[in-house]
N, CA and C atoms as an extended XYZ file, in Angstrom:
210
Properties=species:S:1:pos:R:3:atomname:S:1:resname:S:1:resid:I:1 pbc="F F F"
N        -2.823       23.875       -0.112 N   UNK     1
C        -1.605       23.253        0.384 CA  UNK     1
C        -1.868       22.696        1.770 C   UNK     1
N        -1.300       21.603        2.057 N   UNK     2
C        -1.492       21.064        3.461 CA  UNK     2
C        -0.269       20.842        4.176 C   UNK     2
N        -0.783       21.465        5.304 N   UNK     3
C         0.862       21.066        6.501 CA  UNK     3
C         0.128       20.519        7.359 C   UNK     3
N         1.651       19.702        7.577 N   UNK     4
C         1.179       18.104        8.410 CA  UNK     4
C         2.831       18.954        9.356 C   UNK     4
N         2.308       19.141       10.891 N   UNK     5
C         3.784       19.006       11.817 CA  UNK     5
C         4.104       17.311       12.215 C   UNK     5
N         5.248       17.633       11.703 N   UNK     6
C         5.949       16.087       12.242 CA  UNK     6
C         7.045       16.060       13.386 C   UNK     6
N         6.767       15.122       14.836 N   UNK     7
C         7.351       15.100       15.274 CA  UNK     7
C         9.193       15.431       14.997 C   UNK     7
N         9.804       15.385       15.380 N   UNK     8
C        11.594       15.470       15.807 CA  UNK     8
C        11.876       13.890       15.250 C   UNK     8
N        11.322       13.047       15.947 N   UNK     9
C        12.047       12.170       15.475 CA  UNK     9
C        11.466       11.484       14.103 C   UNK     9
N        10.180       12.045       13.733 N   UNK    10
C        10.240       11.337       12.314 CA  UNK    10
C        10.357       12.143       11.279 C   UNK    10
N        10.648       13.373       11.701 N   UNK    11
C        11.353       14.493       10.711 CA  UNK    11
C        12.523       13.858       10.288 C   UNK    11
N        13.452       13.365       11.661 N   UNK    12
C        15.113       12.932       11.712 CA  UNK    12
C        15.180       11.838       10.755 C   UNK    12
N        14.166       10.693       11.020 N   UNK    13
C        13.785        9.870        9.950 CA  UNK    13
C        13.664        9.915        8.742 C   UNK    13
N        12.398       10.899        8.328 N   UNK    14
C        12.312       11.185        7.050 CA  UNK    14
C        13.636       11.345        6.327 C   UNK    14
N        14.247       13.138        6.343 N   UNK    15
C        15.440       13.051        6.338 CA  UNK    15
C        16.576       12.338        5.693 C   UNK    15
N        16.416       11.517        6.725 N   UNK    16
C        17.935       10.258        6.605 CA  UNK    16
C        17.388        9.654        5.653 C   UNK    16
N        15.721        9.207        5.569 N   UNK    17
C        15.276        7.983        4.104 CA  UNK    17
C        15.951        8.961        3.195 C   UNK    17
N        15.568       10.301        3.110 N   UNK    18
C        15.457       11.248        2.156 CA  UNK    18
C        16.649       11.245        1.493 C   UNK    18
N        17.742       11.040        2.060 N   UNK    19
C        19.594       11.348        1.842 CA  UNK    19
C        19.705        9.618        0.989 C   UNK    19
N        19.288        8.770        1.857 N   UNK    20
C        19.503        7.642        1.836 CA  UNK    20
C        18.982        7.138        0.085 C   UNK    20
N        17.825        7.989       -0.043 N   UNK    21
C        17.424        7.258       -1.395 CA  UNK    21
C        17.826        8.157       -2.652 C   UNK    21
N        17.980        9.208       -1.786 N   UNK    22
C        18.578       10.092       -3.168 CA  UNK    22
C        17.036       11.162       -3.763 C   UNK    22
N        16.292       11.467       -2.633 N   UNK    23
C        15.092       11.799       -2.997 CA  UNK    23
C        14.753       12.907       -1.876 C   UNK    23
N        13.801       13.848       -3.005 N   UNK    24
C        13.777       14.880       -1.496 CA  UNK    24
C        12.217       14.419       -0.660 C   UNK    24
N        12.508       14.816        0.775 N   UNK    25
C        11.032       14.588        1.538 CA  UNK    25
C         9.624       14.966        1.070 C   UNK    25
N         9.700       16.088        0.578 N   UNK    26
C         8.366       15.772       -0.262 CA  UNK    26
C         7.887       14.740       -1.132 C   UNK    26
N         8.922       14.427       -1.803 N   UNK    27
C         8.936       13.286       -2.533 CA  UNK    27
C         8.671       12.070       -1.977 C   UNK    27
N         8.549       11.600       -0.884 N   UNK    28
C         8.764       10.514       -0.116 CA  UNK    28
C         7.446       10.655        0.514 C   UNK    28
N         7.236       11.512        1.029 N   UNK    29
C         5.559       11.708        2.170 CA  UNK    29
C         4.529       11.860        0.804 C   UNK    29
N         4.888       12.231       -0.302 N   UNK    30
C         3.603       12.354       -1.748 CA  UNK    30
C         3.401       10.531       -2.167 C   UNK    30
N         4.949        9.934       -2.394 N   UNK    31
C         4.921        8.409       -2.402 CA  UNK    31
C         3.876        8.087       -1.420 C   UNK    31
N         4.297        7.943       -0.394 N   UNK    32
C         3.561        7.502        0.491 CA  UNK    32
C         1.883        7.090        1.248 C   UNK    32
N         1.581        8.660        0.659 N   UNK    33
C         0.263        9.388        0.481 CA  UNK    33
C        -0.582        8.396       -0.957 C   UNK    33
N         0.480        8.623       -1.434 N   UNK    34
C        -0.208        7.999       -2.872 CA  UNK    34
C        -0.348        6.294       -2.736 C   UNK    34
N         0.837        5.579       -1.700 N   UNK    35
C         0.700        4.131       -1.481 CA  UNK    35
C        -0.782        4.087       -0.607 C   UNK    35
N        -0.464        4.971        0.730 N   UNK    36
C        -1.849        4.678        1.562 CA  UNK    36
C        -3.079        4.453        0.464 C   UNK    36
N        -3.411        5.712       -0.089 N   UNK    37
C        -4.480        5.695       -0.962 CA  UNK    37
C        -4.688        4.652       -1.861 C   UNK    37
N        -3.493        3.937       -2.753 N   UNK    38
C        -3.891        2.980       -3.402 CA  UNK    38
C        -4.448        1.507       -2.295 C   UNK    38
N        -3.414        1.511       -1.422 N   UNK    39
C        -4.237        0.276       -0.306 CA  UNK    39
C        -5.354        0.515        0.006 C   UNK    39
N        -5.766        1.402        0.043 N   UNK    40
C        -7.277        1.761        0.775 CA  UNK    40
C        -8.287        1.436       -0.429 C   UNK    40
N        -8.101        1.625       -1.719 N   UNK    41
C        -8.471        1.365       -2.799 CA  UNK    41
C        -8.439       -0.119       -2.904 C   UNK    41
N        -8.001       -0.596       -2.950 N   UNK    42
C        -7.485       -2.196       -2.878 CA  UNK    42
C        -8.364       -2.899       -1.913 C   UNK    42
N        -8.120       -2.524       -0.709 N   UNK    43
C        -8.521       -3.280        0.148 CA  UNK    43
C       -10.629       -3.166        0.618 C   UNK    43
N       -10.985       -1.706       -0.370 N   UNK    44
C       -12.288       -1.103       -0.415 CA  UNK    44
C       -12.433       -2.430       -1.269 C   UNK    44
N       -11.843       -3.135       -2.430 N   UNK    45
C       -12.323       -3.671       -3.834 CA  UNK    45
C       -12.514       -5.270       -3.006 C   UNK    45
N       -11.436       -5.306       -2.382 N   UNK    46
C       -11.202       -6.981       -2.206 CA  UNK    46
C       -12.670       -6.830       -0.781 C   UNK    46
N       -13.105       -6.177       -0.194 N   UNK    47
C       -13.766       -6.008        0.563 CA  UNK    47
C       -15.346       -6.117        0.248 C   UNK    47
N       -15.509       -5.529       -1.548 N   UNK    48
C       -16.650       -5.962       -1.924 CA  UNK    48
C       -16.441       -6.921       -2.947 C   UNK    48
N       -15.853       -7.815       -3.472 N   UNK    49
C       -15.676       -9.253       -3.684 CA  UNK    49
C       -16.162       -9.962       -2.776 C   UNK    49
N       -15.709       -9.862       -1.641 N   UNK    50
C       -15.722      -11.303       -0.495 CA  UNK    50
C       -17.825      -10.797       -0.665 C   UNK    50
N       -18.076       -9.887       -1.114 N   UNK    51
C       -19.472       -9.867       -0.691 CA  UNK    51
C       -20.560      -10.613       -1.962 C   UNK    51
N       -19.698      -11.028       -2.737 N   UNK    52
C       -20.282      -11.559       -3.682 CA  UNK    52
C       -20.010      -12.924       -3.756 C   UNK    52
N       -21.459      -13.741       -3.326 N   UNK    53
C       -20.964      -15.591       -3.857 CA  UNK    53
C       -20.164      -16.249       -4.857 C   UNK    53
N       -19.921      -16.975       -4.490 N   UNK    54
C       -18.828      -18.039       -5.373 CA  UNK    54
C       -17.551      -18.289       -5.287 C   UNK    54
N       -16.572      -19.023       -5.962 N   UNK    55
C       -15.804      -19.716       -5.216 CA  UNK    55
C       -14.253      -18.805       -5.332 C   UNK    55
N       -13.922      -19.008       -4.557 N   UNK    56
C       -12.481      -18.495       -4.154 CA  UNK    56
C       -11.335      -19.275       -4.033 C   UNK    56
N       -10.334      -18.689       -4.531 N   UNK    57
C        -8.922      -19.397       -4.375 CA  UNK    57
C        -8.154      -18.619       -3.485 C   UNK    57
N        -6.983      -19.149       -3.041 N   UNK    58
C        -6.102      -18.537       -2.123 CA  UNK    58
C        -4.991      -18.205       -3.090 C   UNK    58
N        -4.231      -17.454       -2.480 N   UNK    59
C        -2.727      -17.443       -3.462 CA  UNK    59
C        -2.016      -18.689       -3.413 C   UNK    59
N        -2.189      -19.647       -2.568 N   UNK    60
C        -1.222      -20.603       -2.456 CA  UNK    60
C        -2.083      -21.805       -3.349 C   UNK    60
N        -3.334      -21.686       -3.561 N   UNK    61
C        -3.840      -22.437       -4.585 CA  UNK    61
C        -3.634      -21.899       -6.176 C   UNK    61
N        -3.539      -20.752       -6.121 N   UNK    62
C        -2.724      -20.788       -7.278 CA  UNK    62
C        -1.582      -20.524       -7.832 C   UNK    62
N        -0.688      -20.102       -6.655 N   UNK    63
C         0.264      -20.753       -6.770 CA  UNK    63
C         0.978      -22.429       -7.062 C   UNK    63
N        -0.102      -23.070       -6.802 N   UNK    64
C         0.238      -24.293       -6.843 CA  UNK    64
C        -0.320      -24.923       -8.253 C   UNK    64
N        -1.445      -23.763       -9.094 N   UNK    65
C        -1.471      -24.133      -10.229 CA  UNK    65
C        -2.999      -24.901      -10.080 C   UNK    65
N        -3.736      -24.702       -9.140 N   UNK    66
C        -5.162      -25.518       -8.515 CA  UNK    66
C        -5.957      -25.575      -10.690 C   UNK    66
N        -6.279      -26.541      -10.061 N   UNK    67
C        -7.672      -26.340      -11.808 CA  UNK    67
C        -8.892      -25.185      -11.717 C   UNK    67
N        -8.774      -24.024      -11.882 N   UNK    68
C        -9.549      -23.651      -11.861 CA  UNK    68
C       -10.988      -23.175      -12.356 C   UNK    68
N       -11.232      -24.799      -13.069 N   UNK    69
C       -12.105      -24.925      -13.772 CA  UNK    69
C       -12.930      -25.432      -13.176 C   UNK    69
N       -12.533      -26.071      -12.333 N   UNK    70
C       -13.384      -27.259      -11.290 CA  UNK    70
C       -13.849      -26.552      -10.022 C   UNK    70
């Protein structure tokens, strides 16, 4: 089991998300835990892409529907 002390005011924070969403704080700091980790995952992947040649699109190129054949 791991304890994390959290300041006063982001206890007060937590909390209020906690009331606010209808969810208890554990529930919310495990979300959370679990978002960090997937970004870190994500951003490990897109990190070894850029290390591999060839061509790249942006989101706004395909958003725009670019040929990406060419």
């Amino acid at each position: 089991m791991l304890v994390v002390p959290l300041t006063p005011e982001i206890e007060k924070s937590l909390h209020a998300l906690a009331e606010e969403r209808g969810r208890s704080e554990v529930a919310l700091v495990q979300e959370l835990i679990e978002r960090l980790i997937e970004d870190a995952e994500d951003i490990r992947t897109a990190e070894e892409a850029r290390k591999v040649p060839g061509r790249r699109w942006s989101l706004e190129d395909l958003e725009l529907g670019v040929d990406l054949e060419g």
